[in-house]
Structure formats: C-alpha cells, structure tokens
C-alpha positions as CSV (number, residue, x, y, z in Angstrom):
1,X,11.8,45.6,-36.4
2,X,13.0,48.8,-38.3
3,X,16.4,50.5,-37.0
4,X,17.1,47.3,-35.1
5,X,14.6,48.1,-32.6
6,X,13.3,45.0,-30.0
7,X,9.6,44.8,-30.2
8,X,8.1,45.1,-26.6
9,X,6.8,41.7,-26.0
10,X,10.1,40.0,-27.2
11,X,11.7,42.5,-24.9
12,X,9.9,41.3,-22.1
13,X,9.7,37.6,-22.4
14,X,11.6,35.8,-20.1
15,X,15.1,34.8,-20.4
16,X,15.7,30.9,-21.5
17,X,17.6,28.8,-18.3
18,X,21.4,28.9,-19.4
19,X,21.5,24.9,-19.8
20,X,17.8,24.2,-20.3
21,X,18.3,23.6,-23.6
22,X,21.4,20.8,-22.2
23,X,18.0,18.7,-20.9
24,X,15.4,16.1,-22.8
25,X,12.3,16.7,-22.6
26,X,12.0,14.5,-19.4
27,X,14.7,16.3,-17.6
28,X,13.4,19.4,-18.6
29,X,9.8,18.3,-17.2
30,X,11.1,17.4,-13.9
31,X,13.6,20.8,-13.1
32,X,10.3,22.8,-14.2
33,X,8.1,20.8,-11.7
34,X,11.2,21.0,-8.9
35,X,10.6,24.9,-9.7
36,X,6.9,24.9,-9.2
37,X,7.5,22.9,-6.0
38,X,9.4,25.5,-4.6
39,X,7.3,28.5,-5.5
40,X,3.8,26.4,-3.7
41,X,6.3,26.1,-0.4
42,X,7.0,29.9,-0.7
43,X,3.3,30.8,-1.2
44,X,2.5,28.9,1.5
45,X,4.6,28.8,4.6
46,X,1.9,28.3,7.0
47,X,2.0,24.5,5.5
48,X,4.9,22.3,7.3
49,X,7.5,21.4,4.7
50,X,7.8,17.8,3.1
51,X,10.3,15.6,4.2
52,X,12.8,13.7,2.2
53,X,10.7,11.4,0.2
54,X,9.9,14.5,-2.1
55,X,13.5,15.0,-2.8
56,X,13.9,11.2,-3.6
57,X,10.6,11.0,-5.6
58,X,12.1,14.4,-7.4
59,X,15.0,12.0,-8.2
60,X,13.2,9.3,-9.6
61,X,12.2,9.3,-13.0
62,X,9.5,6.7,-13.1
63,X,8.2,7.8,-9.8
64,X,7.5,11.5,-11.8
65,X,6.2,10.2,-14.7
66,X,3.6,8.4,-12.8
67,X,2.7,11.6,-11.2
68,X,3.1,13.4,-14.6
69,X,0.6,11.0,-16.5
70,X,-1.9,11.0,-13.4
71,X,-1.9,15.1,-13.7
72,X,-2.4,14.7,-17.4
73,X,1.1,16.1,-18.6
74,X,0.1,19.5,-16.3
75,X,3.5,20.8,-14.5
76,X,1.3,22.6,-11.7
77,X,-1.1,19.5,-11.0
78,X,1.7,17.3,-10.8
79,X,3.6,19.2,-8.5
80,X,0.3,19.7,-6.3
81,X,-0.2,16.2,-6.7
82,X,3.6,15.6,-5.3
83,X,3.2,18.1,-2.2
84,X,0.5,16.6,-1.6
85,X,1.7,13.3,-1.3
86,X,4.6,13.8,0.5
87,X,2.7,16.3,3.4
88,X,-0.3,12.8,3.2
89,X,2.9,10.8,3.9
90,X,4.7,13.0,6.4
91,X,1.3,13.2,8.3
92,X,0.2,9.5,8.6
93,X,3.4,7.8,9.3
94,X,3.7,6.4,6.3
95,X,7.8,6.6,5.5
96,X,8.2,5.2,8.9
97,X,5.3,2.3,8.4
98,X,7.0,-0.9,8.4
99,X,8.7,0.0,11.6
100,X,6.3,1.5,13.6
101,X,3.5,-1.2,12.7
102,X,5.8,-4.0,13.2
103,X,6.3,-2.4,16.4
104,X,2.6,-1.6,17.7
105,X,1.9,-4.5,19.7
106,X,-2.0,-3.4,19.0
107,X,-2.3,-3.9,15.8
108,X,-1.2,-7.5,16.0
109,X,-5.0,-9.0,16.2
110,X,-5.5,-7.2,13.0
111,X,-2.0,-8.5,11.4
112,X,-3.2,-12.0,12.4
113,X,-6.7,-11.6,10.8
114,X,-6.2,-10.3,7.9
115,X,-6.1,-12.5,5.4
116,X,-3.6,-10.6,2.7
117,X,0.5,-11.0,1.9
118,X,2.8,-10.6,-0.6
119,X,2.9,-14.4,-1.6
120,X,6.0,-13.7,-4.2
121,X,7.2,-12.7,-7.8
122,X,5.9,-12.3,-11.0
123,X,8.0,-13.5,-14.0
124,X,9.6,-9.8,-13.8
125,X,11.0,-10.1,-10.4
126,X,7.6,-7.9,-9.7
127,X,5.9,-8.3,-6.0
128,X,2.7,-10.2,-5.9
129,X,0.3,-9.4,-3.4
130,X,-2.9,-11.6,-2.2
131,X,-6.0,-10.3,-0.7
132,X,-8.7,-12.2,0.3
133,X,-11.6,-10.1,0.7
134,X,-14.1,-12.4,0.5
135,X,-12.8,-14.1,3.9
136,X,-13.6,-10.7,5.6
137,X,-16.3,-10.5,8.1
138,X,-17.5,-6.9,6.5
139,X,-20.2,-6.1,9.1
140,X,-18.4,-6.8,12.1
141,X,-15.8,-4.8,10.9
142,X,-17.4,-1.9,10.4
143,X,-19.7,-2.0,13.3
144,X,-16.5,-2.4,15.8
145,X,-15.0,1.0,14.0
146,X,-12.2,-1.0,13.0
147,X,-11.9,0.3,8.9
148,X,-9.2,3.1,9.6
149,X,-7.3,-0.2,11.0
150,X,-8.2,-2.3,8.3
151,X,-7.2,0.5,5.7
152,X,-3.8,1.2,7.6
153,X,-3.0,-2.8,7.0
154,X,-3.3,-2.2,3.7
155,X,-1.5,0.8,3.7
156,X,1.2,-1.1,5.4
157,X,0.9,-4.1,2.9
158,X,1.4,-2.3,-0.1
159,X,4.5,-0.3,1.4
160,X,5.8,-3.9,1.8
161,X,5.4,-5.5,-1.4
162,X,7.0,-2.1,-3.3
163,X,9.8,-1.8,-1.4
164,X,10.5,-5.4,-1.1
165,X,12.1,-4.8,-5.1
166,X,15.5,-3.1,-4.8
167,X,14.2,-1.3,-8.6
168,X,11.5,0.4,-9.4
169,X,8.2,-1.8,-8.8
170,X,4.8,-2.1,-9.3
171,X,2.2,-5.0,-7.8
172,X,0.2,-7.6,-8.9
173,X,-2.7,-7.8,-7.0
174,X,-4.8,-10.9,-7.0
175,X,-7.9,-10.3,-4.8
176,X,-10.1,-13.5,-4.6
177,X,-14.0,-12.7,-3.2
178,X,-15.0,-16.4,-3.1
179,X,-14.8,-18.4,0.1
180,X,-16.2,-21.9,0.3
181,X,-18.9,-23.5,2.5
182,X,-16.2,-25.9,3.2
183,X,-13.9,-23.7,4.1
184,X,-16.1,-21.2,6.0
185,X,-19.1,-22.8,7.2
186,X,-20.6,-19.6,9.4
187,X,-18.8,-17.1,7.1
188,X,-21.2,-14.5,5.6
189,X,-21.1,-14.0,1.8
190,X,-20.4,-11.1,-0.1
191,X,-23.6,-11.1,-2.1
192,X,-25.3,-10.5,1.3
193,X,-26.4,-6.8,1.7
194,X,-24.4,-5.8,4.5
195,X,-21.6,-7.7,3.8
196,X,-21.2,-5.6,0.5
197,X,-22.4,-2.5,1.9
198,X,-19.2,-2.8,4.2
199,X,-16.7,-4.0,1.3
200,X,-17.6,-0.7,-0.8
201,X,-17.4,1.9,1.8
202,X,-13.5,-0.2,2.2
203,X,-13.2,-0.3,-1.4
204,X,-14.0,3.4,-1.8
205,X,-11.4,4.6,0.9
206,X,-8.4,2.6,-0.5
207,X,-9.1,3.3,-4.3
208,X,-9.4,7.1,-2.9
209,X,-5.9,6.7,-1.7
210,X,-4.2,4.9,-4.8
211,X,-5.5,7.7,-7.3
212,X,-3.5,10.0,-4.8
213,X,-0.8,8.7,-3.6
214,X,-0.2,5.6,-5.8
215,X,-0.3,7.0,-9.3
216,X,0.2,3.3,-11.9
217,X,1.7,1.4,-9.1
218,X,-0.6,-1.4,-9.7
219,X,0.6,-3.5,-12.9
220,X,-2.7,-6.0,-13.1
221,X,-5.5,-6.4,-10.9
222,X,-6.7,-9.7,-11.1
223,X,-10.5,-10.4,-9.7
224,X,-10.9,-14.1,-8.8
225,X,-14.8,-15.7,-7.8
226,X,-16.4,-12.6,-7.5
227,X,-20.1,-12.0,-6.2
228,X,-22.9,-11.9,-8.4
229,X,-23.2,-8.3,-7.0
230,X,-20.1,-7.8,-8.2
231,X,-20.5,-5.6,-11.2
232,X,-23.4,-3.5,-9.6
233,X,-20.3,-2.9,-6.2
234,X,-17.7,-1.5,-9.4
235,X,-20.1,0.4,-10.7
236,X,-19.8,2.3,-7.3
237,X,-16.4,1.9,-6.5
238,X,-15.3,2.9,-9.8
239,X,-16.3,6.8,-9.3
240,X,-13.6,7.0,-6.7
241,X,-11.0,4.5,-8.6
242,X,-8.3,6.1,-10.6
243,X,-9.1,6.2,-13.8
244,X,-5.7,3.6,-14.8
245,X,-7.0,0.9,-12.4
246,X,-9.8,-0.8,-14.5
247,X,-7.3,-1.1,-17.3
248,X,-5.4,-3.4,-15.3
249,X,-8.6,-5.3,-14.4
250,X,-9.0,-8.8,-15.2
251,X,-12.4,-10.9,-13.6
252,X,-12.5,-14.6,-13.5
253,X,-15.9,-16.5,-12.2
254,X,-13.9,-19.4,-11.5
255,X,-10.8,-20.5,-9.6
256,X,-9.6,-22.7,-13.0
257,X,-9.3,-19.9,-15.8
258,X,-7.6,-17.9,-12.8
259,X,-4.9,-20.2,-12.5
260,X,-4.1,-20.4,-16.2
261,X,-3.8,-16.8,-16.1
262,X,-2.3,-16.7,-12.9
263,X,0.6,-19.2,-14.0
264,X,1.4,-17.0,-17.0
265,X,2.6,-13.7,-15.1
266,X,4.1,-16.3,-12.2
267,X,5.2,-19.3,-11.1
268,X,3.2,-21.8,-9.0
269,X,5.6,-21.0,-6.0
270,X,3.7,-17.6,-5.9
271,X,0.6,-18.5,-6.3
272,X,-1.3,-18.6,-3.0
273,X,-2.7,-22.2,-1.8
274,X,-6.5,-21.0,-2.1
275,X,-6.3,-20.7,-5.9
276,X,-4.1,-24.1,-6.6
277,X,-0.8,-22.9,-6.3
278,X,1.8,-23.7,-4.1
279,X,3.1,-20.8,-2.5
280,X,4.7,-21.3,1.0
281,X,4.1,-17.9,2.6
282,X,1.7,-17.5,5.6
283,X,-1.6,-15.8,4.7
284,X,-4.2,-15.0,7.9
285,X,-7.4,-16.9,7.8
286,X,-9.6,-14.2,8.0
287,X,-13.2,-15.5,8.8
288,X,-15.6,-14.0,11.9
289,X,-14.5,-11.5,13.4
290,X,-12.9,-12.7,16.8
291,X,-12.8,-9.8,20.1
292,X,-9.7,-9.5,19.9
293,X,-9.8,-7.4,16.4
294,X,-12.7,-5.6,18.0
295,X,-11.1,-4.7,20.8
296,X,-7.7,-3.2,19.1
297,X,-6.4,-0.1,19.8
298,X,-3.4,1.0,17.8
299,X,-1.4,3.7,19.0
300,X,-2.5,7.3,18.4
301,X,-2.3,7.9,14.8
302,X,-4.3,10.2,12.4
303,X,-6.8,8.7,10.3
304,X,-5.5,7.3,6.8
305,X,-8.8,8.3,5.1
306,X,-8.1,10.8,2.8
307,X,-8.7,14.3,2.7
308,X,-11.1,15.5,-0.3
309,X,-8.7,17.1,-3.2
C-alpha cells in the first residue's frame, strides 16, 4: 500500500451498514434476511406480494430462528423459505382459518368426525393436541376424495392449538393408532393394507407441510399403540418428514408406559380419556365413515397439498 494508495479490491468492497455493527449477531441475521426479502419481491414482481404475517414473522425472533435453523443458517434459503410461507399462507386461507372454517357450514361433518382436539397444557403452559388416527376409516376416506378436507382440519387444528398461547408456542402431539375391539367393533385396523396405504399418503401430505411451513413447531411427538406395520409406514413417511420431527419422536406399544410419560410433561386434566386421563374436552369419535363426511363439500378453496419446493 506504498504512497498511501487503496488497493483495488479494498476499494471496491462494499461499505459496512452505518449501525450494523449496533446489532448481535441475531439482529444482524434478521435485517440481512429483511434485505434479501426485499430484493426476491423486486426480482419478481409477477409474484403477488405477502401479506402481513411476513412482517410479524420478520418481528419475531423465535419464529426466524426456526426458519433460520430449518435453512441451515443460509440467509437466502431462509428468506425463500419465509416468502414462501407467507404467499402458501396468503393463498390457502390460512391467516383467516379459524374464522372461515368455523364458518363453513360444510365442513361441519368433517369437524364432527374427526377424532382430534387440543385436550390442554403441558407443564409449560404449552398446547397439547390429540389425534386419533387409528379411529379413522382410511379407505373410505380416500376413496370419497375427502383428504384435502381431512388435511385442511388439520391445518385448522394446529392453527388452533399455536395460537391458543398468548407467547410463543410449540405442540405436543400425542397421536394414538390403537382402537379397541370393544370400542370399535366394525372398525378396520391399521395393520390392514388399505387402511395403511391411506394413512401414509395422509401422513406424507401433512409432514410435507410441517417441514415448510412449520419449521420446530412440534416440541414432542408422542406415538401411542402403534401397528405392527408401524415401523415399515415411518420408514416411508420419514423421506418427506422434516428432518427435526423424529427427534421429537417417542413410541409406546402400550397405553400404560404412555401414561407415565404422558403425566410427566402434563397433568391428568390434559390427558385425553382414551389413554387414562381425565381431560374434559370433547374429542369426535371417528370410526366408519358416515355419508355425511362423504358427501361434504367445503366452500371453494385451493388445495392445501403442497407445491414441490
């Protein structure tokens, strides 16, 4: 750097933000994501813009680095990954969900079948939500074209049980595949070939859209009675699921080692009646599939199966 000439490349480097260096590293993260944002909506104005949930989500820190750890640390994939989102949410109704499905006096066969709710809290004021996918009548489902409904519901479920915390929240999801012979005489079991043919192709399409849209929203995943199938349904559902889910994973053969489990994240008010507890909140009963959930028609709404990314 002889006569106190700037060498070219420091010359053109680009200038530092004025108070970038006034941010953590996390600040820092988000403003440079915000920027990248802005520059994919220039470069592509053909694309309708996001609503507001992308400025809130740009406001929440935990929200980013969800998104942020899903993309790997990358500022580009996490602002795709954020666009993406938000145009996925614009486009299906999905800020607007627990309004306009209350409303939709169609869906209400398939609200009254099936057999899921947010029975309560965990220990840390966290939502709880029950499925029971083992009550579900798989091949009548999905020869009446009713799994963009059934997907929807669940869509609709899981908006419920996050923004039923005033904080930031993430689920508990206890999903029990056991039904008894008691309970449902006629009811087809999962270890049946169609039955489980069904519940994969429904397992694929909503662990499709957690790994996009739900980046670490699910704080433990809690299998209860599954199939002996089971293993050989994950083993094909799994290549879709994000990556974080079978961390959260727990699988219990029986009902008994659930609940000991079950009453250390909860209290017995939250868990659900099937699995011992006492929890007071009305869960459908599921079972074969009545014409009423075959004859459904919700109002006209695009298809919640995701798009390939």
């Amino acid at each position: 750097m002889e006569g106190g000439v700037v060498p070219e490349a420091a010359a053109a480097a680009p200038a530092v933000h004025p108070w970038a260096n006034d941010l953590d590293d996390s600040e820092l993260q988000n403003w440079q994501i915000w920027e990248e944002v802005k520059r994919s909506i220039k470069r592509h104005p053909e694309m309708t813009p996001p609503t507001k949930w992308l400025d809130r989500a740009l406001e929440d820190n935990r929200l980013m680095q969800r998104f942020r750890r899903a993309a790997n640390g990358s500022i580009v994939g996490t602002a795709m990954a954020l666009l993406h989102t938000a145009r996925w949410r614009d486009r299906e109704g999905v800020n607007d969900i627990l309004k306009t499905w209350r409303s939709d006096a169609a869906v209400g066969a398939m609200q009254a079948y099936w057999p899921a709710c947010t029975s309560g809290k965990d220990r840390h004021d966290q939502p709880v939500l029950v499925c029971r996918l083992g009550c579900v009548d798989w091949q009548a489902l999905q020869a009446a074209g009713q799994f963009p409904l059934a997907l929807r519901h669940s869509v609709f479920l899981l908006e419920h049980a996050l923004r039923s915390h005033s904080g930031d929240s993430r689920v508990t999801v206890v999903c029990d595949l056991g039904t008894g012979r008691m309970e449902r005489p006629q009811m087809p079991r999962l270890c049946s070939a169609e039955q489980a043919s069904g519940c994969l192709d429904f397992l694929r399409a909503l662990f499709s859209t957690l790994r996009q849209h739900y980046p670490y929203r699910i704080k433990h995943l809690l299998v209860v009675r599954p199939p002996p199938n089971f293993w050989a349904i994950w083993s094909i559902a799994r290549a879709v699921a994000p990556s974080w889910l079978e961390d959260t994973m727990r699988v219990f053969q029986e009902v008994r080692s659930a609940q000991k489990a079950l009453l250390h994240m909860m209290s017995i008010e939250s868990v659900p009646a099937c699995l011992g507890g006492l929890s007071r909140v009305w869960m459908p009963r599921g079972g074969l599939l009545g014409p009423e959930v075959r004859a459904a028609k919700p109002s006209p709404k695009p298809s919640l199966h995701p798009r390939p990314s």
